[in-house]
C-alpha positions in Angstrom: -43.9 -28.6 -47.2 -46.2 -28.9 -44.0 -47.0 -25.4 -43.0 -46.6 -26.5 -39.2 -43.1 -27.8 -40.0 -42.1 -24.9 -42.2 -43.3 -22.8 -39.0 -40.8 -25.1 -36.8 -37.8 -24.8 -39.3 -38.5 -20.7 -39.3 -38.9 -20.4 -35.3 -35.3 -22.2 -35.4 -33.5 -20.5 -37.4 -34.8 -17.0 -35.7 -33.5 -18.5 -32.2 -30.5 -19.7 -33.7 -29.5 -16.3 -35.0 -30.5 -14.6 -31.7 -28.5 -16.4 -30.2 -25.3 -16.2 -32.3 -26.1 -12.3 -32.0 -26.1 -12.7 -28.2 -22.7 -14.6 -27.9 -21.0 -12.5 -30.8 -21.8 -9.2 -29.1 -20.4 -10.4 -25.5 -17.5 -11.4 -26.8 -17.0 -8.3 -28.5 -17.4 -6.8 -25.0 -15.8 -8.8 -22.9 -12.6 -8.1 -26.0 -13.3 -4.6 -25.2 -13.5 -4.7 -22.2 -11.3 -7.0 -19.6 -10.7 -10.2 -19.4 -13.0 -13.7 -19.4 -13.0 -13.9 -15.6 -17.2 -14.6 -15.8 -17.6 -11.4 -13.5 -20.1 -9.5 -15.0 -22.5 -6.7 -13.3 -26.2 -6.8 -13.7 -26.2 -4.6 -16.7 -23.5 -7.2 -18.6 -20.7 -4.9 -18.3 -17.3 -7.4 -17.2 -15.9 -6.0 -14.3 -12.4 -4.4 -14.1 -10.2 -7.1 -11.7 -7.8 -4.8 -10.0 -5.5 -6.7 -8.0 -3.1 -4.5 -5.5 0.5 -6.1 -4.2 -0.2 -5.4 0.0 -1.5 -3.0 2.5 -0.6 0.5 1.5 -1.1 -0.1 -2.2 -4.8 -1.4 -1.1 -5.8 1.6 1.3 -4.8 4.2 -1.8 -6.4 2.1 -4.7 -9.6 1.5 -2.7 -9.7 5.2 -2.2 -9.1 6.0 -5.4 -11.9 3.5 -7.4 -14.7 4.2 -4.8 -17.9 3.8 -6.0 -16.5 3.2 -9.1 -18.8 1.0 -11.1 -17.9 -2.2 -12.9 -14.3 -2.3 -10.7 -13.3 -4.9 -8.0 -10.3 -4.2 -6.0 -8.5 -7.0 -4.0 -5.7 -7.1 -2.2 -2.7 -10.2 -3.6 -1.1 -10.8 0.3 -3.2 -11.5 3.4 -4.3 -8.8 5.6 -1.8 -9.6 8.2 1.6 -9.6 5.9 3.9 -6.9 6.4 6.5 -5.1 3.9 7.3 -7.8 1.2 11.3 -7.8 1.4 11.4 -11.4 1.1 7.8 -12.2 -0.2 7.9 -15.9 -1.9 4.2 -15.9 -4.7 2.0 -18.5 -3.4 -0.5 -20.5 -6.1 -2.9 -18.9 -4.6 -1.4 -15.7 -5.5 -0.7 -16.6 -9.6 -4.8 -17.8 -9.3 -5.1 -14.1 -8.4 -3.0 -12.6 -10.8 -4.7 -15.0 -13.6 -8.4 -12.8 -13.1 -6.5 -9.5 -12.3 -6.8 -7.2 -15.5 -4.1 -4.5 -13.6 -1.6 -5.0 -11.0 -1.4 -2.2 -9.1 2.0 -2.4 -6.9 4.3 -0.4 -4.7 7.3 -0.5 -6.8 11.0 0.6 -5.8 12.3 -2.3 -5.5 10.0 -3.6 -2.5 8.3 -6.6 -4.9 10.9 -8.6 -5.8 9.0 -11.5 -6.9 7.8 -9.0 -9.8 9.6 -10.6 -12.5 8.2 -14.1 -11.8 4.9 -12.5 -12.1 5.7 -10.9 -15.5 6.9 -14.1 -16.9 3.6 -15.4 -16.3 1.4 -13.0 -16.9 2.7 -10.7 -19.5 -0.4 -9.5 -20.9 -1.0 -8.2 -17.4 -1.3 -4.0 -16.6 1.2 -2.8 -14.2 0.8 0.2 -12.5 3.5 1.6 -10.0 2.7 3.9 -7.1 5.5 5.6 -6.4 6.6 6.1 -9.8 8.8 9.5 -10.2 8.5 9.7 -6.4 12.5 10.6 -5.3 13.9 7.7 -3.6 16.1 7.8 -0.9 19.3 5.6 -0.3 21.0 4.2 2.4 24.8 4.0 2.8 25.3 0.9 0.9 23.3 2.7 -2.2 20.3 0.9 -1.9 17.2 2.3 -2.2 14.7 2.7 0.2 11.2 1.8 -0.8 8.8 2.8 2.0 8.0 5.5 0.0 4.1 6.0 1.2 5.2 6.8 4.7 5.5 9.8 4.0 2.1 11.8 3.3 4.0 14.1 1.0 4.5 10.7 -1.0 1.5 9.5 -0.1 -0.1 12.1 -2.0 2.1 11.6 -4.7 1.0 7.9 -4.4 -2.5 8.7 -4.7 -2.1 10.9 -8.2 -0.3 7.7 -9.9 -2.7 5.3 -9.4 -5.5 7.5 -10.3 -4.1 8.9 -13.3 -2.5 5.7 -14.4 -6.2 4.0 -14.0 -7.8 6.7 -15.9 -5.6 6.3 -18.9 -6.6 2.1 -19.2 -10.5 2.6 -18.0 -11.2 6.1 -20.4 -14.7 5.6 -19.2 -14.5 5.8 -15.6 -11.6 8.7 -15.8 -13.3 11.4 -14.4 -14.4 9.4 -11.3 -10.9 8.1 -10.6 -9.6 11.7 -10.5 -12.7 13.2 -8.4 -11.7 10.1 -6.3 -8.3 11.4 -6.0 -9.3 15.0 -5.7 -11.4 13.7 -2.8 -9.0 11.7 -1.0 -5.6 14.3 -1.3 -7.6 16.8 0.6 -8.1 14.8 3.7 -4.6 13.6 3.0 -3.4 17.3 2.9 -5.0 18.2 6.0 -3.5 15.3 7.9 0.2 16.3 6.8 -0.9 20.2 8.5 -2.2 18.5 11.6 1.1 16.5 12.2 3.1 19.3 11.1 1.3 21.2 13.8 1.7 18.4 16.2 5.4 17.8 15.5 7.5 20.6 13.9 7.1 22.5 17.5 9.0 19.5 19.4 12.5 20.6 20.7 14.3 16.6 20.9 14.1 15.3 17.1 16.0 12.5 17.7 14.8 8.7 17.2 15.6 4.8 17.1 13.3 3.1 14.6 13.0 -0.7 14.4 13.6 -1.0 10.9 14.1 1.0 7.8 10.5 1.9 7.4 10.6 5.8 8.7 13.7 7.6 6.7 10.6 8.8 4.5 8.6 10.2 7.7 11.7 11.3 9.3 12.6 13.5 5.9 9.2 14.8 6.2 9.1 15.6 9.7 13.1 16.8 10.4 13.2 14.0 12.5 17.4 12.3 13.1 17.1 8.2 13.2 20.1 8.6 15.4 20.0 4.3 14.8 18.1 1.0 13.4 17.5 -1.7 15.8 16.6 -4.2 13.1 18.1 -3.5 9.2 15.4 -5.9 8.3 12.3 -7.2 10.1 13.1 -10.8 11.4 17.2 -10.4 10.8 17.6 -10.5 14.7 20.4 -7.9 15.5 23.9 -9.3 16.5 25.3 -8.5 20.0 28.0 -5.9 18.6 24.9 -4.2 16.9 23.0 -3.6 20.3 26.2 -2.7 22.1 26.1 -0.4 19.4 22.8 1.1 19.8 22.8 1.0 23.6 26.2 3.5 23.3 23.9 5.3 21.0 21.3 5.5 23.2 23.5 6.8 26.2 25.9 9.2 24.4 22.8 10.9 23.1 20.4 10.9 25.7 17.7 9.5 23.3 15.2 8.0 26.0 12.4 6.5 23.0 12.4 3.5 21.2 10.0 2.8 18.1 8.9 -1.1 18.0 6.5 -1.7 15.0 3.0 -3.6 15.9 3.8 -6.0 13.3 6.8 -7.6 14.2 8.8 -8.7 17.5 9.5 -6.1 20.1 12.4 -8.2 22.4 15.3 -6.6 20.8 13.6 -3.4 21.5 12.9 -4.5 25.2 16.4 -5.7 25.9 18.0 -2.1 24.9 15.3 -0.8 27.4 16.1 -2.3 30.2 19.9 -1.5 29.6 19.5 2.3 29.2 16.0 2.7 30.7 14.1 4.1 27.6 10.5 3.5 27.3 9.3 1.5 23.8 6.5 3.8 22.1 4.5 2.6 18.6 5.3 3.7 15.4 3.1 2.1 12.6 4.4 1.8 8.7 1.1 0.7 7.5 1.5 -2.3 6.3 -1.3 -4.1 7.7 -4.6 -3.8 8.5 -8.5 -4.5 8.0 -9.8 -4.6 4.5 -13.1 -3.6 3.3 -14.8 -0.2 4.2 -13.0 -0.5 7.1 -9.5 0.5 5.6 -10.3 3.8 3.8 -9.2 5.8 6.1 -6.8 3.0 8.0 -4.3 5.5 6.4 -5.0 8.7 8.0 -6.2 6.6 11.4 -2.4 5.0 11.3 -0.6 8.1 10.8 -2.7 9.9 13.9 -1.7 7.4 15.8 1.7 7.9 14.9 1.6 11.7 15.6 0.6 10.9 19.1 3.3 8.7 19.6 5.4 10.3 18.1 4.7 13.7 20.2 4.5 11.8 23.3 7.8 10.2 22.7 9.8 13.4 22.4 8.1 15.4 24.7 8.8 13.3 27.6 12.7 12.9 26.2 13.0 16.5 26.1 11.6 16.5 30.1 14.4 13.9 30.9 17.3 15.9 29.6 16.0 18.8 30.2 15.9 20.7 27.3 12.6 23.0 26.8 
């Protein structure tokens, strides 16, 4: 045979085998690894998609994989959406869900489109925040799933995600719990610095707009002496506010708590009945997203701590207790 052609058949077959070696051993990795979402670092190693249900659930995870490399964190519902009660999945969302590897959500009972999604995607990873976090009921027996509104909780919160992370990514376990670590301790000196702010107040009593706070109130020995809304949206009937405006003038409660997120008129209309004054408290369920939401959390719950200290103070002025 020519030697030049002999030459061409060799140099083939080298390149050939090179690159059967090439595709082989990066589909062993990405088998290994996560899944084909063609989201690979510079170094080849495929990226973890982690994929969080809403707002609280982002600010923890986010906190929790930082700096973490080979992991992308998005958030599922828009920046803007507040607690998913009624959440509907989108397409968009099921794209989302397709390229996620774990699906880190709330749980409780506050995504109840969860079977849908597990239907779908049944080779998904679930992780659930508040799992073995004690939940609290309301009269009916249903339970409440606001759980991270509380920093007790919150804390709790935290620890699950980490630890549940660490056990599916073995090689990044020991940043997800320094992560943790980190974040707890700012968390833990935020609950002494409300505790400090609040626990002295004399008037402990409060209207909330919906069932977002029996988790703070526990925390805080706070009485929601009434709800003004049951659920966001779900308008409350005229007998309700007659209700809460007897409320409001048997007990001398002279503070209202709107939420930023939703509709303040009900709110207003009791005001002007019994002349109470509408303060701000926040649940947390929206917010900026980026580097600009790891501490959203602990900026939120400040706020609230004002508020909240403002609120009673000046209630405990009008009726005169000290």
């Amino acid at each position: 045979m020519n030697k030049r052609i002999l030459r061409s058949v060799v140099v083939s077959f080298i390149l050939l085998t090179v690159f059967t070696g090439t595709f082989l051993l990066s589909a062993c990795s990405r088998a290994r690894g996560t899944k084909d979402n063609g989201v690979l670092e510079a170094g080849g190693r495929p990226t973890l998609n982690v994929v969080t249900s809403f707002y609280p659930v982002y600010i923890a995870t986010i906190n929790v994989t930082r700096n973490v490399p080979s992991v992308s964190v998005k958030n599922m519902t828009e920046p803007q959406t507040g607690c998913l009660h009624d959440y509907a999945l989108k397409p968009d969302d099921l794209k989302t869900l397709e390229k996620a590897d774990i699906f880190i959500i709330n749980g409780a009972g506050m995504e109840s489109f969860l079977d849908d999604v597990v239907k779908q995607q049944d080779d998904l990873k679930i992780i659930e925040a508040s799992e073995n976090i004690p939940l609290l009921s309301d009269d009916s027996g249903e339970e409440n799933p606001h759980v991270w509104v509380s920093v007790t909780n919150c804390i709790a919160y935290v620890n699950n995600i980490a630890e549940q992370l660490a056990a599916v990514d073995k090689g990044n376990e020991s940043l997800y719990r320094a992560n943790a670590q980190a974040y707890v301790k700012k968390l833990v000196a935020l609950k002494d610095e409300m505790h400090d702010a609040i626990d002295p107040l004399v008037s402990r009593d409060i209207i909330t707009f919906h069932e977002a706070f029996p988790y703070f109130a526990q925390e805080f020995s706070l009485n929601i002496a009434s709800v003004i809304e049951r659920e966001p949206g779900s308008e409350p009937t005229p007998r309700d506010l007659e209700e809460i405006i007897e409320t409001v003038r048997d007990t001398n409660i002279n503070a209202l708590f709107a939420e930023p997120q939703y509709s303040s008129k009900a709110a207003e209309m009791i005001a002007r009945e019994t002349g109470a004054k509408i303060y701000t408290l926040d649940p947390i369920v929206t917010g900026e997203s980026g580097t600009d939401a790891y501490d959203a959390y602990i900026e939120a719950m400040r706020r609230n701590k004002e508020a909240l200290s403002n609120a009673l103070k000046a209630s405990a002025s009008i009726s005169g207790d000290k």
